[in-house]
C-alpha positions as MATLAB code, in Angstrom:
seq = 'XXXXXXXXXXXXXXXXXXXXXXXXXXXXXXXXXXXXXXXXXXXXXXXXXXXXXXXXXXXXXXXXXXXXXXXXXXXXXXXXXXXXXXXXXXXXXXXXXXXXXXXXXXXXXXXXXXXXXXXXXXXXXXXXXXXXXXXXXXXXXXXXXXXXXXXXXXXXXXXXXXXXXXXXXXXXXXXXXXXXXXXXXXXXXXXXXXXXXXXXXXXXXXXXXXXXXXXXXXXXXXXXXXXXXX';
ca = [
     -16.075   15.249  -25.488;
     -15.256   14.874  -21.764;
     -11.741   13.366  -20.878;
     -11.792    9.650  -19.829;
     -10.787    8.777  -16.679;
      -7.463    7.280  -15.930;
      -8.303    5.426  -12.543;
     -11.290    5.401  -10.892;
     -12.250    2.908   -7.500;
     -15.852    1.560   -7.213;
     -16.957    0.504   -3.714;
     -12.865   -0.233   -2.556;
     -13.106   -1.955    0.859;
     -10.834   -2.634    3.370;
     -11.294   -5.382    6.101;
      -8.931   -6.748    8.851;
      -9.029  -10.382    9.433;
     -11.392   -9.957   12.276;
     -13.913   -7.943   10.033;
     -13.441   -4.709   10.803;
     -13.405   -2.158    8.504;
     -10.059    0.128    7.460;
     -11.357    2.126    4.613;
     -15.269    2.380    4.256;
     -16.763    1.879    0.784;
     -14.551    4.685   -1.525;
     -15.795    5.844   -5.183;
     -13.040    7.941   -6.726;
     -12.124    8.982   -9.986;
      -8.763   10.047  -11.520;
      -8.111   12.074  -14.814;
      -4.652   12.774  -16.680;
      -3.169   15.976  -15.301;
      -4.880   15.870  -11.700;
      -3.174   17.191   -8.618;
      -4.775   15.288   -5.601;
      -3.563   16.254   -2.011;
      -4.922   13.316    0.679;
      -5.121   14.580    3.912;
      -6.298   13.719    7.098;
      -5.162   12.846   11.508;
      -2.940    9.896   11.786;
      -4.312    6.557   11.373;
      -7.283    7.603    9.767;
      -6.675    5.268    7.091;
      -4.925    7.360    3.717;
      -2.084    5.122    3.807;
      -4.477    1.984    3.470;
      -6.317    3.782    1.125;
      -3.221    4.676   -1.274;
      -1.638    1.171   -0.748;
      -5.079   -0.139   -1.956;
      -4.945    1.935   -5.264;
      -1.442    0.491   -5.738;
      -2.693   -2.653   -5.167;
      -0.441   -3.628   -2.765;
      -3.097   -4.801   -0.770;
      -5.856   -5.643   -2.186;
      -9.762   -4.526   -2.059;
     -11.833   -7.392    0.233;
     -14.986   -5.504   -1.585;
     -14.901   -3.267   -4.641;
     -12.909   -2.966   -7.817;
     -10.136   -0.828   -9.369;
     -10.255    0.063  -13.163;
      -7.779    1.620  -14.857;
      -8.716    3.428  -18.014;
     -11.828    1.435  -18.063;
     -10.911   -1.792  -17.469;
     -10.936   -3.583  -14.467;
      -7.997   -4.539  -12.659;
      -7.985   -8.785  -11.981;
      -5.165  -11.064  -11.718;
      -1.347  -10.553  -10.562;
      -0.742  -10.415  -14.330;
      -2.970   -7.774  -14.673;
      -1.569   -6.129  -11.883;
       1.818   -6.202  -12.419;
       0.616   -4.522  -15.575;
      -0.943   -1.743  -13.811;
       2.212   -1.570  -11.364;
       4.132   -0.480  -14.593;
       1.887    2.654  -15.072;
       0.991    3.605  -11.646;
       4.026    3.672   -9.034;
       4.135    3.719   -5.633;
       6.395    5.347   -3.433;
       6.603    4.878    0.181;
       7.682    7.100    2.920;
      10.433    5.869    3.901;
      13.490    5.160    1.397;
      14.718    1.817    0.637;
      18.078    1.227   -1.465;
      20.314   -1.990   -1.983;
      23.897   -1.656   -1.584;
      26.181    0.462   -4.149;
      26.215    3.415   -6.252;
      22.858    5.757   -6.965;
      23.605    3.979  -10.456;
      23.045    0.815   -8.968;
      19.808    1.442   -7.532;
      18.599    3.384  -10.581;
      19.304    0.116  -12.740;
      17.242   -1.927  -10.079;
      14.075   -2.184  -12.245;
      16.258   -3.244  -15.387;
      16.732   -6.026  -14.043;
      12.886   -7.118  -13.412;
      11.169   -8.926  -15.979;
       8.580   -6.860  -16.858;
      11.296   -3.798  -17.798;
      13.269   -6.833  -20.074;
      12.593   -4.654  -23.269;
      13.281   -0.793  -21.683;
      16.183    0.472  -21.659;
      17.649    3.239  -19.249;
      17.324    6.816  -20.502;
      20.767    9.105  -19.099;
      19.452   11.792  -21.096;
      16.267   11.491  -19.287;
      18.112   10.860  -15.569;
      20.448   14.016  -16.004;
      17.582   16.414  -16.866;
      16.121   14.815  -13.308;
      19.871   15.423  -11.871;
      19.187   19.015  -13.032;
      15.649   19.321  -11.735;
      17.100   18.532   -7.987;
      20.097   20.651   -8.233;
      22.995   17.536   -8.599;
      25.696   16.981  -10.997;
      25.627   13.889  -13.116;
      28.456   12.753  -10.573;
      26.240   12.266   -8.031;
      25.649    8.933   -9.711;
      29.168    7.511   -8.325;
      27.790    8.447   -4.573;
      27.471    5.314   -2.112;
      24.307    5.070   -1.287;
      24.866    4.877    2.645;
      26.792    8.117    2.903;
      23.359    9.808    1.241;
      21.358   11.943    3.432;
      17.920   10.557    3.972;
      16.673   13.549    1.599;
      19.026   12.038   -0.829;
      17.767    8.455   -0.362;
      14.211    9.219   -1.046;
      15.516   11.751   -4.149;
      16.919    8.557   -5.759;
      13.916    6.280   -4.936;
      11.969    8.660   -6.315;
      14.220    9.109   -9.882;
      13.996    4.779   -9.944;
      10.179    5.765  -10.197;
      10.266    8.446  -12.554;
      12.656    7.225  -14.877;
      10.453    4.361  -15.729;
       7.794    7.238  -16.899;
       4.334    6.151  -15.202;
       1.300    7.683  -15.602;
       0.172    7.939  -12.324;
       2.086    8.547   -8.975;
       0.377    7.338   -5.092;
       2.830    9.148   -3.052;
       2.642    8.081    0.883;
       3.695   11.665    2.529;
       7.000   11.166    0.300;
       8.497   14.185    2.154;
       7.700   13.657    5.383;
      10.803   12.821    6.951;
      12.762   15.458    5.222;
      14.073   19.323    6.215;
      12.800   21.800    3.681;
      15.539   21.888    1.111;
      14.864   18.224    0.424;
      10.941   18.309    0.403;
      11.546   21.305   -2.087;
      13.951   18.983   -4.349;
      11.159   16.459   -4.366;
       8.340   18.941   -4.867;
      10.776   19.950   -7.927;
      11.314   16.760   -9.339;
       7.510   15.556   -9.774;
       7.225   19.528  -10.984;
       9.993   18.177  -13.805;
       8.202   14.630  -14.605;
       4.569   16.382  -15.274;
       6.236   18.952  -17.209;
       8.731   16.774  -19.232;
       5.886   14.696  -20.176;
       3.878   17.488  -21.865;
       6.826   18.616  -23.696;
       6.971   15.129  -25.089;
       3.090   15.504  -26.256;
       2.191   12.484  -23.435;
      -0.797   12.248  -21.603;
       0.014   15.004  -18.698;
       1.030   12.587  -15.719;
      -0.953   12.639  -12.338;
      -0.522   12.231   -8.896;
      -2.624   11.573   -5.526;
      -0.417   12.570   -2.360;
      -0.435   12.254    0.981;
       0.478   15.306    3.334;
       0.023   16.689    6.649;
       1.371   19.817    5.402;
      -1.704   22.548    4.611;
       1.508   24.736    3.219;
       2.261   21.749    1.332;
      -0.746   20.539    0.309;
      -1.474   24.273   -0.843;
       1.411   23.904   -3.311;
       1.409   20.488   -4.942;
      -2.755   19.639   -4.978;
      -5.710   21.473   -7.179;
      -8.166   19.329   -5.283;
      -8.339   17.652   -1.590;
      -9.393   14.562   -0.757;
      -9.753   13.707    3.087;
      -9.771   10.437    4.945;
     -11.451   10.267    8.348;
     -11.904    6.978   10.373;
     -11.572    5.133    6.937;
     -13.989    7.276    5.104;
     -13.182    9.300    2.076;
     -14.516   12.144    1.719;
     -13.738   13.744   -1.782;
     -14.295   17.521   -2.905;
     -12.412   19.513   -5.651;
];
């Protein structure tokens, strides 16, 4: 019996208040385990297109389901924010400790019955190389490699399904981009060892090394059109 999908988009649409059109009618279709590299020039419209699947804007035309159902509602979404995570280029941390901002979605309502795994956070301290004292570092005396290594553990930590990762690495030399490559390695694998449903990912890269890596199929956006093939 074939797998069911985990995310798929039906028509998703993208306007600008004037009418015209950022991302161009998309069907897509996501399973548990999947790989997906996005590529494609500058401004051709990924970035819409992942902050669409997160929701964070959403479809003028279209729909999002996620494993089956569709998507309505800022309850609903919310929800689906739980399960698939976004995480944006660039790095943004509060004040304090990495401890700090690794409690930061403790705090939220809709994480009021989690509770933080350090068993879970030092096998991710391992994954990237750092001792479990890296937990008492400042955050603005971390490199910018380091900043995006801790956004990125705030993510994982929570244990979502389903990563959209806008070009997550993009900013960094190739030590850090390694670290991060190794850390998502960690997540997919730590939640097969814990008999999960394998976690998957759609990223964003203008690396063709890097996309050669981390993706086992490539989808490409070009003036706002997706073009999908495995």
């Amino acid at each position: 019996m074939p797998a069911s999908p985990l995310l798929c988009g039906r028509g998703l649409t993208r306007l600008t208040d004037n009418g015209r059109t950022l991302l161009h009618p998309a069907d897509l279709t996501v399973y548990a385990g999947d790989r997906i590299g996005v590529q494609g020039p500058s401004g051709s419209g990924k970035s819409v297109l992942l902050r669409t699947l997160a929701l964070l804007d959403w479809p003028d035309k279209g729909h999002l389901l996620w494993q089956g159902k569709t998507v309505n509602g800022a309850t609903e979404a919310q929800i689906y924010r739980t399960r698939a995570a976004y995480v944006r280029q660039q790095p943004a941390l509060i004040a304090g400790s990495v401890a700090d901002n690794l409690h930061i979605p403790f705090t939220l309502e809709v994480y009021k019955n989690r509770r933080q795994d350090m068993a879970a956070i030092d096998k991710m301290l391992s994954a990237i190389g750092r001792e479990h004292a890296f937990l008492n570092a400042d955050s603005a005396n971390l490199s910018g490699g380091e900043a995006q290594l801790v956004c990125l553990m705030r993510v994982l930590q929570l244990n979502p399904r389903l990563l959209l990762l806008d070009e997550p690495t993009s900013a960094l030399d190739p030590e850090a981009a390694a670290a991060v490559e190794a850390l998502i390695r960690s997540w997919q694998q730590t939640r097969r060892d814990n008999d999960e449903h394998e976690g998957a990912y759609i990223w964003i890269s203008h690396s063709p090394d890097q996309l050669a890596r981390i993706a086992d199929q490539i989808w490409t956006v070009h003036q706002g059109v997706l073009s999908i093939k495995a």
